[in-house]
C-alpha positions in Angstrom: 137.6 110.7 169.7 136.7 108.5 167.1 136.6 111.1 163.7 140.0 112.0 165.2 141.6 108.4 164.8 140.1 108.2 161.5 141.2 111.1 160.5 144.9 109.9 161.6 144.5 107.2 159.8 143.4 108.9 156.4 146.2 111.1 157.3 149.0 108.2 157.4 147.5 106.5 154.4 147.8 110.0 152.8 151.7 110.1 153.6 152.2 106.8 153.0 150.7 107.6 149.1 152.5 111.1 148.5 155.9 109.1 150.1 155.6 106.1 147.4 154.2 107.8 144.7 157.7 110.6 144.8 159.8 107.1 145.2 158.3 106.1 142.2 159.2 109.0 140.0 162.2 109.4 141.2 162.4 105.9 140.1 161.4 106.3 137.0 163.4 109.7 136.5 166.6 107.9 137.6 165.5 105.1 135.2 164.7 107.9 131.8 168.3 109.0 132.4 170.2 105.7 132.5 168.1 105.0 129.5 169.1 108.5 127.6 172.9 108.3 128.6 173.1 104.3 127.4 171.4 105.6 124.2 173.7 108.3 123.5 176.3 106.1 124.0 175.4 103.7 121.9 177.3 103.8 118.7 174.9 102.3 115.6 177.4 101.5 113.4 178.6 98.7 115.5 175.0 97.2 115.3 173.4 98.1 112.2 175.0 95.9 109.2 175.6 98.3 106.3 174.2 97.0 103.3 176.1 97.5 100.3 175.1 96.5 96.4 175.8 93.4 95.2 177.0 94.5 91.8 180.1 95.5 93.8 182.8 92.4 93.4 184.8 91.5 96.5 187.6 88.6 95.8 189.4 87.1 97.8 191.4 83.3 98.0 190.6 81.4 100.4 191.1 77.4 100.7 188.5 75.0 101.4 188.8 75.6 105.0 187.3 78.6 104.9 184.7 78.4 102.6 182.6 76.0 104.4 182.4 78.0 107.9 181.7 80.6 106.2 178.8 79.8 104.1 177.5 78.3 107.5 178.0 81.5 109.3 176.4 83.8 106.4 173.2 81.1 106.2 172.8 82.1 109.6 172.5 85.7 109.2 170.2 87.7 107.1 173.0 89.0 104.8 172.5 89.4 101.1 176.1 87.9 99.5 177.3 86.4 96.7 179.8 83.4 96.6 181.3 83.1 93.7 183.7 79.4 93.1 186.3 79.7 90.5 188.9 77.4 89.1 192.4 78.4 89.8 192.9 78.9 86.5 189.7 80.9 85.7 190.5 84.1 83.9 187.3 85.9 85.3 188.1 86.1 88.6 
C-alpha cells in the first residue's frame, strides 16, 4: 500500500510539471508573437534620426526667441548641427 501512494504522488508531481511547464510555453509563445507583431509594426523612421551632411546649408530667420530654446534642446540631444548667427545685413546668408 505504501509503493502505491508513492507512486501517486510521483504521479501528481509528474502532472503538476507537464501542466506548468505547457503554461509556460504557451506563455512564452503568446509572448514571441506580441513581441513579432509590435516589431513589425514599428515604423523606424519615426525613431532613428536621419543623419544628413553638414555641408548641406539650412537657413532660416528666426528671432531671439527662438534661438535660445533651441540651442538648449539640440545640446540635449546627440545631433550633429551647425548654427550659424548673421547680421541682418550680412550678404552670405
Amino acid at each position: 500500500m505504501e509503493n502505491v501512494s508513492d507512486a501517486l504522488k510521483i504521479a501528481g508531481a509528474a502532472m503538476i510539471f507537464v501542466l506548468a511547464f505547457t503554461i509556460s510555453m504557451i506563455l512564452f509563445s503568446k509572448a514571441k508573437q506580441t513581441a513579432d507583431a509590435v516589431l513589425t509594426n514599428i515604423q523606424l523612421n519615426k525613431f532613428v534620426p536621419k543623419i544628413e551632411s553638414l555641408d548641406r546649408n539650412v537657413t532660416r530667420i528666426v528671432g531671439i526667441e527662438t534661438v535660445i530654446p533651441s540651442i538648449y534642446r539640440y545640446c540635449q540631444e546627440d545631433d550633429n548641427i551647425r548654427i550659424r548667427i548673421c547680421k541682418k545685413n550680412d550678404s552670405t546668408r
